[in-house]
C-alpha positions in Angstrom: 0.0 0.0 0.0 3.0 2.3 1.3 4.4 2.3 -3.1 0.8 2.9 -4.7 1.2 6.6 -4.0 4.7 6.8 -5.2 3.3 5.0 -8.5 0.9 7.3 -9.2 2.8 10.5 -8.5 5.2 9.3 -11.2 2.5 8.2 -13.4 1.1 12.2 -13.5 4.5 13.3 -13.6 5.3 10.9 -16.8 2.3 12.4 -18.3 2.3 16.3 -17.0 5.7 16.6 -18.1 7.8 13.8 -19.6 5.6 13.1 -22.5 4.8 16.7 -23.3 8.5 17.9 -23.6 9.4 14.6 -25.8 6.3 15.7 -28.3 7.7 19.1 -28.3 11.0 17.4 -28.9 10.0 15.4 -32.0 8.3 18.2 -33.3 11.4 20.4 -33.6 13.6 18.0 -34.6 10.8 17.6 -37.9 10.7 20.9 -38.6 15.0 21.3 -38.7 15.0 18.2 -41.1 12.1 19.8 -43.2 14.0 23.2 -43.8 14.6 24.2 -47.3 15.8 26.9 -49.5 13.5 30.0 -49.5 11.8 29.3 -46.3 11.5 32.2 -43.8 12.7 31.0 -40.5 13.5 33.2 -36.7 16.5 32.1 -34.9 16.8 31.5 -31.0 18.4 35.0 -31.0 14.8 36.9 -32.4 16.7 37.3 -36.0 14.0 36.7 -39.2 15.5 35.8 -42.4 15.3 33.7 -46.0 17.1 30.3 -46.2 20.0 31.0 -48.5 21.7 27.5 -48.2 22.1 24.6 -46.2 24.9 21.9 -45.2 24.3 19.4 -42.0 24.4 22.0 -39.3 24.7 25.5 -40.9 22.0 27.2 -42.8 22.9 31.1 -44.2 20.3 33.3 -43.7 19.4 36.5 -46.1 18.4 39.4 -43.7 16.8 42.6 -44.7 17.5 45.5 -45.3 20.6 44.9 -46.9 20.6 41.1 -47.9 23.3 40.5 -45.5 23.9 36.5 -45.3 24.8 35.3 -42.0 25.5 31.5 -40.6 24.0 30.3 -37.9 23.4 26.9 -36.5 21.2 25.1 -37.7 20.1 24.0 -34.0 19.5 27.6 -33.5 16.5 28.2 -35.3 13.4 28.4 -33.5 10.8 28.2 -36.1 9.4 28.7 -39.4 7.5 32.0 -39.7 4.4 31.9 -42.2 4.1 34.5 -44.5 0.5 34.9 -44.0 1.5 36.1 -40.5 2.5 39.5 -42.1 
C-alpha cells in the first residue's frame, strides 16, 4: 500500500511533463530536417531571415534591409515564420 502513491505520483508526472516535452521534442527535430531553400525561418536569438543554403548543421540566412547572409546553427532556429503572419 505504502508504493501505490509513489506510483501514481510518477504516473502524473510521466504524463504532466515527460511526455509533453518529448512531443515538443520530436516536433522540432521535424521541422529542422524539413528546412529548405526559401523558407523564412526566426533564430533563437529573435533574428527573421530567408534560407539561403544549407549543409548538415549550418543554414545562411538573407536578412533585410541589406541582404546581409549570416551562418547560424542550424540547432539555432526556433521556427518557421508563415508569410500569411505578415
Amino acid at each position: 500500500m505504502g508504493i501505490l502513491p509513489l506510483v501514481l505520483m510518477f504516473g502524473i508526472m510521466y504524463f504532466l511533463l515527460i511526455l509533453p516535452m518529448q512531443r515538443q521534442r520530436k516536433r522540432t527535430q521535424e521541422m529542422l530536417g524539413s528546412l529548405k531553400n526559401g523558407d523564412i525561418v526566426q533564430t533563437s536569438g529573435g533574428l527573421v531571415g530567408s534560407i539561403v543554403s544549407l549543409t548538415d548543421d549550418v543554414v545562411v540566412l538573407r536578412v533585410k534591409p541589406d541582404n546581409v547572409k549570416l551562418q547560424v546553427l542550424r540547432s539555432a532556429v526556433s521556427g518557421v515564420v508563415n508569410p500569411e503572419e505578415k
